[in-house]
C-alpha positions as CSV (number, residue, x, y, z in Angstrom):
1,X,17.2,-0.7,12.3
2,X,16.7,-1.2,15.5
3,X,16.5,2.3,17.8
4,X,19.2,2.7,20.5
5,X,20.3,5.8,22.7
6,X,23.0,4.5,24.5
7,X,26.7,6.7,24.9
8,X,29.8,4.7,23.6
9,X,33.7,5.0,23.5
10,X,35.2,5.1,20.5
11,X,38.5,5.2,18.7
12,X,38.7,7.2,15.8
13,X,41.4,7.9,13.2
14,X,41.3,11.2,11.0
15,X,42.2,10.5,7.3
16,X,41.9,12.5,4.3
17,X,40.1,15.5,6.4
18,X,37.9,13.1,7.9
19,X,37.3,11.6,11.0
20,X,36.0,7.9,11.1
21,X,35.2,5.9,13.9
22,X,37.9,2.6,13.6
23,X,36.9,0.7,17.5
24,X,33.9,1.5,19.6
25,X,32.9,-0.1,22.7
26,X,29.1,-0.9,23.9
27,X,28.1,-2.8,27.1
28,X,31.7,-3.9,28.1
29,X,32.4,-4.8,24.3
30,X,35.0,-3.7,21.7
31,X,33.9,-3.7,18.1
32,X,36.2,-2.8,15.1
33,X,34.6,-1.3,12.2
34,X,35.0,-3.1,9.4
35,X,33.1,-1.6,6.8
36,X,32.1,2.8,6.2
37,X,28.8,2.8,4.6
38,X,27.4,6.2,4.9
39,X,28.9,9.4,6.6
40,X,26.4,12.8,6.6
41,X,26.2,16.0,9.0
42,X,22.7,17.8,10.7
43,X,22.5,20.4,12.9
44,X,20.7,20.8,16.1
45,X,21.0,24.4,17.6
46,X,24.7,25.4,17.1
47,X,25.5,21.7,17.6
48,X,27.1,19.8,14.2
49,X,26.1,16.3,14.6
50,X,28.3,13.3,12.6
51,X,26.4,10.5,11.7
52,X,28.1,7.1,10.2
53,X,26.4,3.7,9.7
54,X,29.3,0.7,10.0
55,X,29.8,-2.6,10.0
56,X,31.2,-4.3,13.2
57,X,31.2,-8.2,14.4
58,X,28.5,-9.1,11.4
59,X,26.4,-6.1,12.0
60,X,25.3,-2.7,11.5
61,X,25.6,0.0,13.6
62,X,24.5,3.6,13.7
63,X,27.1,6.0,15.8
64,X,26.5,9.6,16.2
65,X,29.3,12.4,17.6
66,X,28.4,15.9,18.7
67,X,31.3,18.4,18.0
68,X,29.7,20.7,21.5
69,X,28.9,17.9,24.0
70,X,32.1,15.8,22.6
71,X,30.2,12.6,23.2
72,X,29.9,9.6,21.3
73,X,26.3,7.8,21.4
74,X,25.0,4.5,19.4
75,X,21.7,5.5,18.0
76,X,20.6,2.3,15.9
77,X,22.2,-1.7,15.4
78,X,20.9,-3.9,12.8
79,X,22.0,-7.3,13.9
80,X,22.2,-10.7,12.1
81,X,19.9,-13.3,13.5
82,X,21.2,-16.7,14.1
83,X,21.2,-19.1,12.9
84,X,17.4,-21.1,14.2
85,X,19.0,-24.3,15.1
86,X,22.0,-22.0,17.3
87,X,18.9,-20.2,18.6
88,X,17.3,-23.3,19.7
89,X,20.7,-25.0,21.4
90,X,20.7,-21.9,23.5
91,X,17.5,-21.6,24.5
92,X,17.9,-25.7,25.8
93,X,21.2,-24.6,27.6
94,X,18.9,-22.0,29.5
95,X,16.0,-24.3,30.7
């Protein structure tokens, strides 16, 4: 998975006693979570970190709340490649 730091929006729903991310949105993007694979807790200082790893759009994501700062960041993506020949038509559009 690929590292990423970057600080997200997200729409999250609170079911069961737990919250779960449903719609996030990175670089001028919505993506809804499709799938919940894993959901764990750390702490840093007095901080309580929640850490999920979903499926959006084909992909996986790592998202990341802080229960102090209140913000949301994306912390890893795992994304699909292509297809090679959609990767090749695109790279002829460019030239």
């Amino acid at each position: 998975m690929e590292q990423i730091e970057a600080s997200i929006k997200v729409v999250a729903v609170f079911q069961d006693g737990m919250m779960r991310p449903h719609l996030f949105n990175w670089e001028d993007r919505t993506y809804k979570v499709t799938d919940l694979h894993s959901y764990y807790q750390t702490k840093e200082g007095r901080a309580v970190i929640y850490n999920w790893t979903v499926s959006a759009s084909g992909n996986t994501y790592a998202l990341q709340w802080n229960n102090q700062t209140l913000a949301w960041q994306l912390v890893g993506v795992d994304e699909v490649p292509e297809p090679q020949s959609t990767q090749s038509w695109r790279r002829y559009q460019k030239a």
